[in-house]
OpenMM code with the backbone's topology and positions (N, CA, C; nanometers):
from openmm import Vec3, app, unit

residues = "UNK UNK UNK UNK UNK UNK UNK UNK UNK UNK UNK UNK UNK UNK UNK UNK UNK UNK UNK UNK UNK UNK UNK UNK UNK UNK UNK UNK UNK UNK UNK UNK UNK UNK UNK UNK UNK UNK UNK UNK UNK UNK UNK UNK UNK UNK UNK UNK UNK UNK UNK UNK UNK UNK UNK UNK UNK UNK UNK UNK UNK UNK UNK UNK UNK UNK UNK UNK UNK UNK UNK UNK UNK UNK UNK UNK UNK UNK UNK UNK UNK UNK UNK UNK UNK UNK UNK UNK UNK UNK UNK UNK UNK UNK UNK UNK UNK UNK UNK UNK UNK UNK UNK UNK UNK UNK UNK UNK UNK UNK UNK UNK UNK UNK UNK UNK UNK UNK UNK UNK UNK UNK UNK UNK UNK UNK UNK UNK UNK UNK UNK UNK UNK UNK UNK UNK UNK UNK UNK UNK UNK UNK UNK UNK UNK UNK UNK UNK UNK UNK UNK UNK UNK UNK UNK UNK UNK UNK UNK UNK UNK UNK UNK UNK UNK UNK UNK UNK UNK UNK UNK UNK UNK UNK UNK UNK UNK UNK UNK UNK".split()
positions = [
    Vec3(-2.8177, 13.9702, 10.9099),
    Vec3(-2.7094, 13.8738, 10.8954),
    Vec3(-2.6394, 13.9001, 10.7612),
    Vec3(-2.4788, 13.9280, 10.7566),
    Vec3(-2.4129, 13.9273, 10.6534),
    Vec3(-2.4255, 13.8094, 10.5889),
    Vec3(-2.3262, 13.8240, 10.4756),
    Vec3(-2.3307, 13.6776, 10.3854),
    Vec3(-2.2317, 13.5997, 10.3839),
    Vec3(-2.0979, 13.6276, 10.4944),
    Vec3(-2.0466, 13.5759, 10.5749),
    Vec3(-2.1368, 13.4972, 10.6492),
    Vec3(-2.1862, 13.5549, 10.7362),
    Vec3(-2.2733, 13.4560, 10.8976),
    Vec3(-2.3693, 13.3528, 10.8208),
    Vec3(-2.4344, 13.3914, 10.6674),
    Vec3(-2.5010, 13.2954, 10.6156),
    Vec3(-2.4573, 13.1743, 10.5415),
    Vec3(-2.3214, 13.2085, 10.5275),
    Vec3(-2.2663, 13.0385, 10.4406),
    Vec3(-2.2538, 12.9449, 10.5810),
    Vec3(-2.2325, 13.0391, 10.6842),
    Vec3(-2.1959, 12.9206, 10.7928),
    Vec3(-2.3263, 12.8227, 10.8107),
    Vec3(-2.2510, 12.7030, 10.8675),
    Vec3(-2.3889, 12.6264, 10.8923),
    Vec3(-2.3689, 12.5514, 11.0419),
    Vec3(-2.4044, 12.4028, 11.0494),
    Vec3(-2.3465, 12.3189, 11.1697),
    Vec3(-2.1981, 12.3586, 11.2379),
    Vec3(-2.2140, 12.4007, 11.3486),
    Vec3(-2.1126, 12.4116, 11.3808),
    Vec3(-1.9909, 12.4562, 11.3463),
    Vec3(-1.9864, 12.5787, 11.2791),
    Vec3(-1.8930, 12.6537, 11.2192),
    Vec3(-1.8257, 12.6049, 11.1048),
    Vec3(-1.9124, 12.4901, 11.0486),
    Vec3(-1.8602, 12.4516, 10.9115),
    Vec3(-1.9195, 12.5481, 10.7908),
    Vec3(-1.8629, 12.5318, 10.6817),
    Vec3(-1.8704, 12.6137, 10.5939),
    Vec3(-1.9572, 12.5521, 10.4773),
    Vec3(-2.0564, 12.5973, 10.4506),
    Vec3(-2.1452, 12.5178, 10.3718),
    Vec3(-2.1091, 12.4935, 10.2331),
    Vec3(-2.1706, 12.3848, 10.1509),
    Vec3(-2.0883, 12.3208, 10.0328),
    Vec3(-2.1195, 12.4119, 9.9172),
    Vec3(-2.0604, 12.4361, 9.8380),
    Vec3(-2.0501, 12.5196, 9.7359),
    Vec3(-2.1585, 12.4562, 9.6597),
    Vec3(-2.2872, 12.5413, 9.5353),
    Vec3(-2.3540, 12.4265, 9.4378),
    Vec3(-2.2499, 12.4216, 9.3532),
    Vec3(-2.2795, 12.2930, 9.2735),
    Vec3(-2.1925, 12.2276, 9.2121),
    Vec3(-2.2525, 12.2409, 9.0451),
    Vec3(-2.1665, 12.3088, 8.9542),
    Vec3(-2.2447, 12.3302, 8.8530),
    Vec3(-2.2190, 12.2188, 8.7214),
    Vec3(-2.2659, 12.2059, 8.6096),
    Vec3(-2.2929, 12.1303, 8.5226),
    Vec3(-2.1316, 12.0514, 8.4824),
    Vec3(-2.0507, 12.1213, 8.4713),
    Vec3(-1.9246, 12.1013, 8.4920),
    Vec3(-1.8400, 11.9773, 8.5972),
    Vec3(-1.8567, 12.0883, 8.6990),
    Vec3(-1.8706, 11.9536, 8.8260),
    Vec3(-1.9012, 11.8347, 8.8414),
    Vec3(-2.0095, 11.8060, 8.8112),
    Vec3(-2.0989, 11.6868, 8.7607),
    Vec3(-2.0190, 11.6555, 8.6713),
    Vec3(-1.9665, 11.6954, 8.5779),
    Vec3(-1.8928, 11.5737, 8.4661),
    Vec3(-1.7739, 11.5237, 8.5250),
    Vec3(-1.6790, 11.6165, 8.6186),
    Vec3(-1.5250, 11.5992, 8.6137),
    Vec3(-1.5016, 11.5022, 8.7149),
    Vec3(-1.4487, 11.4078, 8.7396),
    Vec3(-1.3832, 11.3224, 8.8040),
    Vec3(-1.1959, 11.3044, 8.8138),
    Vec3(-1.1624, 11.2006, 8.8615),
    Vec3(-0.9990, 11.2075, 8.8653),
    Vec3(-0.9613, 11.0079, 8.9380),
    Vec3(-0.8521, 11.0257, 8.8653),
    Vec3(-0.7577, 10.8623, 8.9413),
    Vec3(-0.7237, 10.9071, 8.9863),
    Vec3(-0.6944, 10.7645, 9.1193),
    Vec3(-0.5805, 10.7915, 9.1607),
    Vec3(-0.4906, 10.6716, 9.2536),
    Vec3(-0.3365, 10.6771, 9.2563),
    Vec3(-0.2849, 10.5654, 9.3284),
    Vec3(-0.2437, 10.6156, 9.4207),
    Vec3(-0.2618, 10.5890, 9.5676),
    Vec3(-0.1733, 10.5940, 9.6818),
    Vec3(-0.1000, 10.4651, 9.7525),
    Vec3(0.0410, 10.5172, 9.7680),
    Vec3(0.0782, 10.3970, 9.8256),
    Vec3(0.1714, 10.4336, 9.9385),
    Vec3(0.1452, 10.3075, 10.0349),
    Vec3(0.2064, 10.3048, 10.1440),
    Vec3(0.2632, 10.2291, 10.2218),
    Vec3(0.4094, 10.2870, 10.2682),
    Vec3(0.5212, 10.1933, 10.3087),
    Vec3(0.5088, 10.1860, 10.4992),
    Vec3(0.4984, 10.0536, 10.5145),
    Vec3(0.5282, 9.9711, 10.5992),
    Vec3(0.6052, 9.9258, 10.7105),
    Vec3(0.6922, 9.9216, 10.7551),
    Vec3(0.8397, 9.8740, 10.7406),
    Vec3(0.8796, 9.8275, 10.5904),
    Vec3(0.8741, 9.6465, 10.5961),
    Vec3(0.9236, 9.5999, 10.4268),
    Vec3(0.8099, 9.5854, 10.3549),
    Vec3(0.7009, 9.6354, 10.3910),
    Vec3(0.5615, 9.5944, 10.3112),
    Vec3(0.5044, 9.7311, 10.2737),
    Vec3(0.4422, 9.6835, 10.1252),
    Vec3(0.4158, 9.8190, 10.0673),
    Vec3(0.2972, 9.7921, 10.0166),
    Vec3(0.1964, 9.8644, 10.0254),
    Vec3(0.0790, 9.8536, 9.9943),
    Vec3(0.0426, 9.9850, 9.9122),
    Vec3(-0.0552, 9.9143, 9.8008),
    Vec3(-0.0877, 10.0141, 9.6939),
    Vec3(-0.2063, 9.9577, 9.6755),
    Vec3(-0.2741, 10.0936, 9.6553),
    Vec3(-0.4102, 10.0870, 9.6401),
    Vec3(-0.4791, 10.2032, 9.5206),
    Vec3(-0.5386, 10.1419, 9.4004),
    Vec3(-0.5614, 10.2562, 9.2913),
    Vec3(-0.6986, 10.2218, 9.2406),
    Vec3(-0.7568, 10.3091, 9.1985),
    Vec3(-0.8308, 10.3359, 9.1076),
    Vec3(-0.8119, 10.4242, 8.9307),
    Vec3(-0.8808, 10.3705, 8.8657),
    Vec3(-0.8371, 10.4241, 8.7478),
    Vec3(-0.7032, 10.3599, 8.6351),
    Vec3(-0.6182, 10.4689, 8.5967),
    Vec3(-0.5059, 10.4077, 8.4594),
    Vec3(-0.4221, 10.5015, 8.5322),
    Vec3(-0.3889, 10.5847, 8.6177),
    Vec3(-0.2391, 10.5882, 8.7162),
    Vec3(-0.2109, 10.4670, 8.7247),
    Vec3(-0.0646, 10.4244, 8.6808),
    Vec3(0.0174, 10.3139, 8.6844),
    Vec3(0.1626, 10.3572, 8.7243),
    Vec3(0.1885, 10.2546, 8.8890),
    Vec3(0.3042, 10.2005, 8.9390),
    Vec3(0.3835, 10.0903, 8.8915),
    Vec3(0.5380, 10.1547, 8.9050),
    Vec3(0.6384, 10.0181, 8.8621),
    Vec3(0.7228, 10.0078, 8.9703),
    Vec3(0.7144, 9.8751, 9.0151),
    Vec3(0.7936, 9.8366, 9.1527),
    Vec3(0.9633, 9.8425, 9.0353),
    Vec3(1.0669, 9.8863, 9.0857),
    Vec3(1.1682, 9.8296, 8.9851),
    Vec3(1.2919, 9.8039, 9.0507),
    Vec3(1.3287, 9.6719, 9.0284),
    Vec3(1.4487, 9.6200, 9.0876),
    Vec3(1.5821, 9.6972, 9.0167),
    Vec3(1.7195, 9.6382, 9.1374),
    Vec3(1.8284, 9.6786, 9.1112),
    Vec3(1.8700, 9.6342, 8.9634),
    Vec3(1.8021, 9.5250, 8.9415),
    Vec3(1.8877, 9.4274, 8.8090),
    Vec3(1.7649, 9.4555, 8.7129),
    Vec3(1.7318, 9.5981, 8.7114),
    Vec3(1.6758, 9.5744, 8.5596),
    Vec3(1.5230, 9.5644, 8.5297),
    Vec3(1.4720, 9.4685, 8.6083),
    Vec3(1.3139, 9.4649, 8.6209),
    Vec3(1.2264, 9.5528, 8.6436),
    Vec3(1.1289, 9.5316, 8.6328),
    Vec3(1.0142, 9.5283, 8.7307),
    Vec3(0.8998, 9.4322, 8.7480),
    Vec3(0.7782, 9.5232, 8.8215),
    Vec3(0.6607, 9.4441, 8.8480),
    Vec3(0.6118, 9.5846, 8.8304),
    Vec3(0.4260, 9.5736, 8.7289),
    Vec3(0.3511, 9.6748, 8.7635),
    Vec3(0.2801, 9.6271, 8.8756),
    Vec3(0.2648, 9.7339, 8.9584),
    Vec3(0.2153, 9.7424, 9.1165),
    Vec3(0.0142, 9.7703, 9.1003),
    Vec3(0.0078, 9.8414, 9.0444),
    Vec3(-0.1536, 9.8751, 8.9706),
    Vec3(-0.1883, 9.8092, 8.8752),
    Vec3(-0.3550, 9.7991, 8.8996),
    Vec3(-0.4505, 9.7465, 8.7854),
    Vec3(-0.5025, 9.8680, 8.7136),
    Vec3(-0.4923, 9.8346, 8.5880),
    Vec3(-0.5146, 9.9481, 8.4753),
    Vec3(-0.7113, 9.9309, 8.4770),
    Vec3(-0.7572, 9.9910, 8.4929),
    Vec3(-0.9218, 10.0191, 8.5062),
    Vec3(-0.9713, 10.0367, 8.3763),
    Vec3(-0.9461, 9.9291, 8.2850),
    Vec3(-1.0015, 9.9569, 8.1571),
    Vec3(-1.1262, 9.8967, 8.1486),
    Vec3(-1.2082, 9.9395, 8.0595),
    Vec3(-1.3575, 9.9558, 8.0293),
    Vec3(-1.4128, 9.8030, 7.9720),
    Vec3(-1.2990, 9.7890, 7.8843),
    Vec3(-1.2881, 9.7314, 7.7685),
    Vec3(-1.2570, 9.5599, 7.8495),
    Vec3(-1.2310, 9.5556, 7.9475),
    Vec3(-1.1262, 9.4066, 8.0057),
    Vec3(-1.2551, 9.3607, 8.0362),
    Vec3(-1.3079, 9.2284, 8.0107),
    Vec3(-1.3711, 9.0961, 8.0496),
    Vec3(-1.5002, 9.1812, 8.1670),
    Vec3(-1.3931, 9.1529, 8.3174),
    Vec3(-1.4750, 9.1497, 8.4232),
    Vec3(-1.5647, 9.2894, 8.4291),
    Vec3(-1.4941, 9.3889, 8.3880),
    Vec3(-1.4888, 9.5527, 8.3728),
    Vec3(-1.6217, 9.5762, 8.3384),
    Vec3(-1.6270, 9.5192, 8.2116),
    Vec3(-1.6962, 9.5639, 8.0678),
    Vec3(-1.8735, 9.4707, 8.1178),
    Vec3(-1.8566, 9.3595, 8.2219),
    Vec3(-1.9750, 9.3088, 8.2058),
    Vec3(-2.0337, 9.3472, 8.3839),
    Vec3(-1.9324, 9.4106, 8.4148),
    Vec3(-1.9688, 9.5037, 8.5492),
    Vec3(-2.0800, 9.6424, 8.5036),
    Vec3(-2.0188, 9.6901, 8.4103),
    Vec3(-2.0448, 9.8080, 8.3989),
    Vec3(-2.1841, 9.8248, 8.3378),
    Vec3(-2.2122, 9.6617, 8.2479),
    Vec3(-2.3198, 9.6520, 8.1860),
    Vec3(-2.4417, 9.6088, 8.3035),
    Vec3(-2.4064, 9.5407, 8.3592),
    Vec3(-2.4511, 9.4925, 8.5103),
    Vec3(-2.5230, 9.6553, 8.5808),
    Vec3(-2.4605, 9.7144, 8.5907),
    Vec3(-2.5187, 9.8392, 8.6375),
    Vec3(-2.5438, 9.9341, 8.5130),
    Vec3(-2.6428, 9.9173, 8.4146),
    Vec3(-2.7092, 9.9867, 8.2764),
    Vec3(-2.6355, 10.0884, 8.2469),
    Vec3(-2.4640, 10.0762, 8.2132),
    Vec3(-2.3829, 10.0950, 8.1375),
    Vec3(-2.3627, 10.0455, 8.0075),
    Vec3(-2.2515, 10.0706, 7.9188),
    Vec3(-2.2262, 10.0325, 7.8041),
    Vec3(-2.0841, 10.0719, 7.7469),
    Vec3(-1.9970, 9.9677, 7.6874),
    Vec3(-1.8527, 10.0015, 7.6849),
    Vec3(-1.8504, 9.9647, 7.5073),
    Vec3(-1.8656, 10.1383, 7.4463),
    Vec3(-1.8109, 10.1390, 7.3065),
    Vec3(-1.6898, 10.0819, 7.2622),
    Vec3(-1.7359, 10.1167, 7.0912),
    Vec3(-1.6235, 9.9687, 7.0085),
    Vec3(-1.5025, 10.0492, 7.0414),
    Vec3(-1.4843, 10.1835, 7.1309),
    Vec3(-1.3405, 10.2595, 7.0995),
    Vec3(-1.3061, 10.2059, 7.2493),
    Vec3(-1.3869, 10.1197, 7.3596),
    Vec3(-1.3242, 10.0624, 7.4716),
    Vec3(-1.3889, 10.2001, 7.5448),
    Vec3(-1.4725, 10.2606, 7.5776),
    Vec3(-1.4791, 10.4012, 7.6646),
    Vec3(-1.6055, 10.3689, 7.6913),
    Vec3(-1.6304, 10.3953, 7.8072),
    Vec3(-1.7562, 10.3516, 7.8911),
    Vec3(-1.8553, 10.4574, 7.9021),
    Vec3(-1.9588, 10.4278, 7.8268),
    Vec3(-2.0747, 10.4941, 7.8131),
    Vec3(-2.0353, 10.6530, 7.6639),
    Vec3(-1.9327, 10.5495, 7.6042),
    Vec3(-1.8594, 10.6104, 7.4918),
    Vec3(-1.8275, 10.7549, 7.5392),
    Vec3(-1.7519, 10.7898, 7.6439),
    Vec3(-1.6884, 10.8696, 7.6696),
    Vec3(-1.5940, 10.8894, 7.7881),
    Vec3(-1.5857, 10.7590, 7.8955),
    Vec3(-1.4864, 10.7735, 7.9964),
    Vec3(-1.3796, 10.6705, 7.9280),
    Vec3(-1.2543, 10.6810, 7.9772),
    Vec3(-1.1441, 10.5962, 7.9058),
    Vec3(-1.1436, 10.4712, 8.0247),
    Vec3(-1.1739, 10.5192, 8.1318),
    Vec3(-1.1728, 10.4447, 8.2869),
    Vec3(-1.2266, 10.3836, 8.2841),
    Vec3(-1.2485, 10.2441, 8.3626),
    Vec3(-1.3697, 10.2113, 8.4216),
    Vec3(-1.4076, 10.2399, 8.6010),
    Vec3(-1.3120, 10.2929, 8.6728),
    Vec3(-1.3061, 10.3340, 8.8035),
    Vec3(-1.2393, 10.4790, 8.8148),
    Vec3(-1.3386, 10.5230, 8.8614),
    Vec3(-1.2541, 10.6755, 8.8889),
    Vec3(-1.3012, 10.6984, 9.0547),
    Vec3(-1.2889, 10.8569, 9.0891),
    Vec3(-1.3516, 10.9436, 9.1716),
    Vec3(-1.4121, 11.0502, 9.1128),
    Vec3(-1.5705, 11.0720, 9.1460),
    Vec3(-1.6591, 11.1817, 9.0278),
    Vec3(-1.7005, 11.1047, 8.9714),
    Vec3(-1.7556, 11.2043, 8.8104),
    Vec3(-1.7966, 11.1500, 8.7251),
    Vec3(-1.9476, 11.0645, 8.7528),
    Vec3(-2.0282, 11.1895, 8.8657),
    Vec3(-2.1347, 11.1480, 8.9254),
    Vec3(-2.2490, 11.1561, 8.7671),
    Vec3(-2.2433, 11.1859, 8.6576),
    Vec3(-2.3385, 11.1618, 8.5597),
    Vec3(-2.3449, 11.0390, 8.4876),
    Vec3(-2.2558, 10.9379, 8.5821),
    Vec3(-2.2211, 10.8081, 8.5220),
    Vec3(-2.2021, 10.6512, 8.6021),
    Vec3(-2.2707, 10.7316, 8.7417),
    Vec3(-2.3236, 10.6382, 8.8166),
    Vec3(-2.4007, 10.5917, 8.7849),
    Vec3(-2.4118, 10.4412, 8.8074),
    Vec3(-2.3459, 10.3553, 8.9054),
    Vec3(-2.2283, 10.2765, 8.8045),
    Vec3(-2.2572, 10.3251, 8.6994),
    Vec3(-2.1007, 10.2442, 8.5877),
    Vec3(-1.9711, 10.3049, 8.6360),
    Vec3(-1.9082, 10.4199, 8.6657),
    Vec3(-1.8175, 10.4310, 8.7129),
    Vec3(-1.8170, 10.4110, 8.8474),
    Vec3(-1.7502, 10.3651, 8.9179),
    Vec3(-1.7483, 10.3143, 9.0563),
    Vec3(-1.5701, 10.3716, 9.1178),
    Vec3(-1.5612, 10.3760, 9.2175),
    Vec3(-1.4462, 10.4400, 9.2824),
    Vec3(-1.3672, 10.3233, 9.3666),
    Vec3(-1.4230, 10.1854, 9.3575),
    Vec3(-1.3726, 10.0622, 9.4082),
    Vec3(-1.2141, 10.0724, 9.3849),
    Vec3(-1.1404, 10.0572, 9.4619),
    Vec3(-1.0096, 10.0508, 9.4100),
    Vec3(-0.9180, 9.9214, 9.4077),
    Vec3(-0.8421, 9.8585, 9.3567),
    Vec3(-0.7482, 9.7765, 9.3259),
    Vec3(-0.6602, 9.7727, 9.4491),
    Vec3(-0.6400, 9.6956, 9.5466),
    Vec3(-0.5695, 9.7087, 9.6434),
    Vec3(-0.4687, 9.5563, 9.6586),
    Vec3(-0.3666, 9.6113, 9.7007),
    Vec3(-0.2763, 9.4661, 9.6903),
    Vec3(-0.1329, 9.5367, 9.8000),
    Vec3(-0.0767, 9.4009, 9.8648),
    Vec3(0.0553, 9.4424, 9.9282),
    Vec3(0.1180, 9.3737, 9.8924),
    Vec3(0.2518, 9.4253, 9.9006),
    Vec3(0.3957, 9.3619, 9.8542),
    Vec3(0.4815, 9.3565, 9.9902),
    Vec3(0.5461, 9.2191, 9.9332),
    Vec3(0.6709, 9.2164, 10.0645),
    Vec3(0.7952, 9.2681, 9.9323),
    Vec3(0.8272, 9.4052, 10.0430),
    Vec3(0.9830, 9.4499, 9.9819),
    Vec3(1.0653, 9.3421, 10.0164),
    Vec3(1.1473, 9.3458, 9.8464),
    Vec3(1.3182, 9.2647, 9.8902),
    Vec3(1.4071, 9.3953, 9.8530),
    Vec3(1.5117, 9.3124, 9.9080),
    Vec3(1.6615, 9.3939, 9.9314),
    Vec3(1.6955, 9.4453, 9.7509),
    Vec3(1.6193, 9.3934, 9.6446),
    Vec3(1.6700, 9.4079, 9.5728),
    Vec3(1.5370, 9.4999, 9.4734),
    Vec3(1.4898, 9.5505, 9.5449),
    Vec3(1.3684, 9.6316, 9.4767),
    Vec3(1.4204, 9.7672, 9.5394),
    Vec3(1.4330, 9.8502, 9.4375),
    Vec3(1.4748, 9.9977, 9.4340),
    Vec3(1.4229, 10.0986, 9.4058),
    Vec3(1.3310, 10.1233, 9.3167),
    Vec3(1.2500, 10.2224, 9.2930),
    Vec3(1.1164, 10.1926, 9.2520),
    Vec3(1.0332, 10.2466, 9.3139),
    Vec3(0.8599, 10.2354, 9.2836),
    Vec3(0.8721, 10.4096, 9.2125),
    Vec3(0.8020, 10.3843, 9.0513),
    Vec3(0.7733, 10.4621, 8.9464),
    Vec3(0.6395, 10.5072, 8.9833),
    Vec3(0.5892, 10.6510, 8.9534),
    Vec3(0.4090, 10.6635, 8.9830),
    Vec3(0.3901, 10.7275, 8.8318),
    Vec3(0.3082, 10.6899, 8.7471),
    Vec3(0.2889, 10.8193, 8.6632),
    Vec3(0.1475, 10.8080, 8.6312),
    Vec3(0.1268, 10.9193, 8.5528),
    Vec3(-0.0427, 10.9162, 8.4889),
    Vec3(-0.0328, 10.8312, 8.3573),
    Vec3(-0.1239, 10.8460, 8.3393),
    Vec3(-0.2140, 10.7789, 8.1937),
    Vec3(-0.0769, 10.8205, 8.0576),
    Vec3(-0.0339, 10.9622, 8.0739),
    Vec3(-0.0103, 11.0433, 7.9448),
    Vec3(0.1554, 10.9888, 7.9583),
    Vec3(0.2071, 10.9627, 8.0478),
    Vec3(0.3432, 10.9188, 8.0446),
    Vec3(0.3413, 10.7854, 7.9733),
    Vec3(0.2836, 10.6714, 8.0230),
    Vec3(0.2930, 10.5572, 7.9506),
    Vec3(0.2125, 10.5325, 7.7911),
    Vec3(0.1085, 10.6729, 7.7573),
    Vec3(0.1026, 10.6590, 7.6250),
    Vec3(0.2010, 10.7033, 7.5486),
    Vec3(0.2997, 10.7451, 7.6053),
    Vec3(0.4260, 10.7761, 7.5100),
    Vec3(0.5590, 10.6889, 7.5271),
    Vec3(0.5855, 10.6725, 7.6782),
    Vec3(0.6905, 10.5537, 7.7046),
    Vec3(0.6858, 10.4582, 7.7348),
    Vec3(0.7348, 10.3100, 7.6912),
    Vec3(0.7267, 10.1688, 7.6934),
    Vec3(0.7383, 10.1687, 7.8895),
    Vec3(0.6792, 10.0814, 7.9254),
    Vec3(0.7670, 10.0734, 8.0704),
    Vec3(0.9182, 10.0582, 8.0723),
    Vec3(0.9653, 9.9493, 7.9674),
    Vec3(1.0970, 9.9021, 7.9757),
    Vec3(1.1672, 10.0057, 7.9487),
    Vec3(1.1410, 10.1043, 7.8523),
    Vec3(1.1910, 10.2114, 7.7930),
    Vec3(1.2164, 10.3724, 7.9676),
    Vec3(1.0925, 10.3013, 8.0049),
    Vec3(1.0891, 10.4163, 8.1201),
    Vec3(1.1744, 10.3750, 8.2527),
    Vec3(1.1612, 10.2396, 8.2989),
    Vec3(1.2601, 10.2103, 8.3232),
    Vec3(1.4452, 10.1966, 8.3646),
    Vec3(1.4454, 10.1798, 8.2127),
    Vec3(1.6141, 10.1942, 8.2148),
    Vec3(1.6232, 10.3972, 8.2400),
    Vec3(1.5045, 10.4390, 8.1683),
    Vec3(1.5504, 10.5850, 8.1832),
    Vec3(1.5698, 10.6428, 8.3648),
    Vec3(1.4540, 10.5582, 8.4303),
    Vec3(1.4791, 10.5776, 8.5780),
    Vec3(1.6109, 10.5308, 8.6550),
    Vec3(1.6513, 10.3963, 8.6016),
    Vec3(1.7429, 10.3339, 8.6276),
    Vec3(1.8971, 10.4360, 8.6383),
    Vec3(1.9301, 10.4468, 8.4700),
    Vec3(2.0465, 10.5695, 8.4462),
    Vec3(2.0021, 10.6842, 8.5482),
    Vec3(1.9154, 10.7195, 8.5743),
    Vec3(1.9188, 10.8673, 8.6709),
    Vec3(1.9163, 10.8099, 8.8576),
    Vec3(1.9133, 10.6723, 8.9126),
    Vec3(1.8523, 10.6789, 9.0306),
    Vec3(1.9527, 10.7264, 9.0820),
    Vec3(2.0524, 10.7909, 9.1117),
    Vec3(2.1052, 10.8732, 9.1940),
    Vec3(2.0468, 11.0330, 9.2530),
    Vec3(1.9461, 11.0385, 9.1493),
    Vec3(1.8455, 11.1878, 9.1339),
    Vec3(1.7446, 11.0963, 9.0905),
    Vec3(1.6598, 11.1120, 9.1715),
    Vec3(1.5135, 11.0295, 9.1342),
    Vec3(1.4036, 11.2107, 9.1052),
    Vec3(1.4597, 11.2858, 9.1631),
    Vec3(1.3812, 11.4469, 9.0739),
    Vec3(1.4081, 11.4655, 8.9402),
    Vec3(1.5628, 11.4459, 8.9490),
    Vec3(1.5951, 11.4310, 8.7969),
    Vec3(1.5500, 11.3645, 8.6934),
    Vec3(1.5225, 11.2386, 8.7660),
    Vec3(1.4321, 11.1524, 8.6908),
    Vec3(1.3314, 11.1090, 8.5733),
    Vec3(1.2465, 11.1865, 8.7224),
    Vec3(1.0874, 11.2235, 8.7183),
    Vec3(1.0735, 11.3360, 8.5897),
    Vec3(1.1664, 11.4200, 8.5971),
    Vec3(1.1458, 11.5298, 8.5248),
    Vec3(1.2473, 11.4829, 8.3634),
    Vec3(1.3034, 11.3824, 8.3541),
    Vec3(1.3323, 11.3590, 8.2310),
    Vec3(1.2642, 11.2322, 8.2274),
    Vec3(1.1458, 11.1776, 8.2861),
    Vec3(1.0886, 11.0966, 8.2275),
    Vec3(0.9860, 11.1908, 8.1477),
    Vec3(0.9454, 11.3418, 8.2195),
    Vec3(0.7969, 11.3553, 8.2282),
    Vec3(0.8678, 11.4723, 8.0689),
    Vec3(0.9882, 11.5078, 8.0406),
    Vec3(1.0003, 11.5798, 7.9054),
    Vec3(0.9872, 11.4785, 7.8202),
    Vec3(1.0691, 11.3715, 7.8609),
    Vec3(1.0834, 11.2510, 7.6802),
    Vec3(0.9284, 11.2670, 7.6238),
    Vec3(0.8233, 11.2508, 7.7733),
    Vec3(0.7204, 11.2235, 7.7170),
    Vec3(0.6676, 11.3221, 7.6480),
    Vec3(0.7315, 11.4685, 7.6700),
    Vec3(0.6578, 11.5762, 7.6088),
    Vec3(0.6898, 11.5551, 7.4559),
    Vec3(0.8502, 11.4944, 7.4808),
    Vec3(0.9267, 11.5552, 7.3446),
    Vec3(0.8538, 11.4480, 7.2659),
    Vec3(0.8013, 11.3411, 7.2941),
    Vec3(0.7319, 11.2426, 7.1980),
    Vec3(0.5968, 11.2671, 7.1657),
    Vec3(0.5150, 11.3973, 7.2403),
    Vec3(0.4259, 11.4357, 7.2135),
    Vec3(0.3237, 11.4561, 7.2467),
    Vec3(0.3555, 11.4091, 7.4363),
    Vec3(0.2308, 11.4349, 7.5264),
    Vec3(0.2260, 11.5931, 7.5893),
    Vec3(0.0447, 11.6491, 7.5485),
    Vec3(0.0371, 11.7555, 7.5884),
    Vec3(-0.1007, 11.7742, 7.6697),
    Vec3(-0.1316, 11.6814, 7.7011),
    Vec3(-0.2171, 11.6741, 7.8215),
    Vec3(-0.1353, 11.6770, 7.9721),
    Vec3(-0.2410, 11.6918, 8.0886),
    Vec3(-0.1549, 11.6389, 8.1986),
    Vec3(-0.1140, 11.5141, 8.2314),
    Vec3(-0.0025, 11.5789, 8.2847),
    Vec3(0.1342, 11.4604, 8.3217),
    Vec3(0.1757, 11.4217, 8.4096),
    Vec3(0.1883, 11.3535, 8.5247),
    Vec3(0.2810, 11.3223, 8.6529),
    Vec3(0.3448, 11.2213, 8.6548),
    Vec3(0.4456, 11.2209, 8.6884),
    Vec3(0.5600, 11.1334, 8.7291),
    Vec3(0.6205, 11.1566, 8.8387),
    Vec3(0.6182, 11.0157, 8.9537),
    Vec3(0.6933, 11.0798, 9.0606),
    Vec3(0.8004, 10.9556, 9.1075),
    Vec3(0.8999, 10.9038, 9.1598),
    Vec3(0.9699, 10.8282, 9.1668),
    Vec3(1.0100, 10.8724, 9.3237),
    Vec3(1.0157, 10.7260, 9.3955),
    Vec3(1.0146, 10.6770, 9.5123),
    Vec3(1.1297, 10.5768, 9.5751),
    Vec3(1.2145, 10.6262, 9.6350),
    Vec3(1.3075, 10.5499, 9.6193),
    Vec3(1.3310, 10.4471, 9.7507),
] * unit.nanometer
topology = app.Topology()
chain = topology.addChain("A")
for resn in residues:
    res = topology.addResidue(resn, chain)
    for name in ("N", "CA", "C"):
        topology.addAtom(name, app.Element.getBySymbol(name[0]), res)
């Protein structure tokens, strides 16, 4: 038997790769959301943060920020023989308190996600998506009006929300995606 015919296993599935020391540390957020007819439902885990944003200016954030550090979070995490340092980071090294991964930190990180629906009005126009690294550099309100001036190009957008943030100094990863 080659070493082809030997990764196979059940039924022509392909058997799981081992997972090395690495693996075990890395995890990821994340928000998905989904439209309805007028109802929009979002569902996240983690500090990916949505902005519902009206024609006139507003918004609403659509996500719960999964911090370590918040009340219910912080005595969850202790609840399952965790611990949330004085810098707010759980088990003094996740920034999260909910991810996906981050299996060396079970059962404190948990993958539970934040789920909530919205009834769309006529006057809600763009739902904002970005990571963590966009809003440590831009205000919402600030990100906002910048979506606002571009919604005729919501690519355009995305991509001059996701430079300001460079030009202010984010050099980690970045996403921004705008939904119109």
């Amino acid at each position: 038997m080659d070493a082809k015919e030997h990764a196979v296993s059940h039924r022509n599935s392909i058997a799981a790769p081992d997972l090395g020391e690495e693996d075990l540390k890395s995890g990821s957020v994340a928000t998905v959301i989904f439209l309805r007819g007028m109802e929009l439902f979002v569902s996240n885990v983690g500090d990916a943060q949505a902005l519902l944003i009206h024609s006139e200016g507003g918004f609403k954030v659509i996500t719960r920020k999964h911090d370590p550090a918040e009340p219910s979070e912080r005595q969850r995490i202790r609840e399952a023989g965790g611990f949330v340092s004085r810098q707010g980071k759980l088990n003094d090294v996740l920034e999260v308190s909910r991810a996906f991964g981050y299996i060396q930190m079970s059962p404190s990180v948990i993958a539970a996600p934040h789920v909530s629906q919205i009834s769309i009005r006529e006057s809600d126009e763009i739902v904002l998506l970005a990571s963590r690294e966009l809003w440590d550099y831009l205000t919402p309100d600030f990100a906002v009006d910048v979506a606002r001036s571009e919604r005729g190009d919501l690519m355009r957008a995305a991509q001059k929300l996701r430079d300001l943030a460079i030009a202010f100094g984010a050099t980690s990863k970045i996403m921004v995606m705008m939904i119109g």
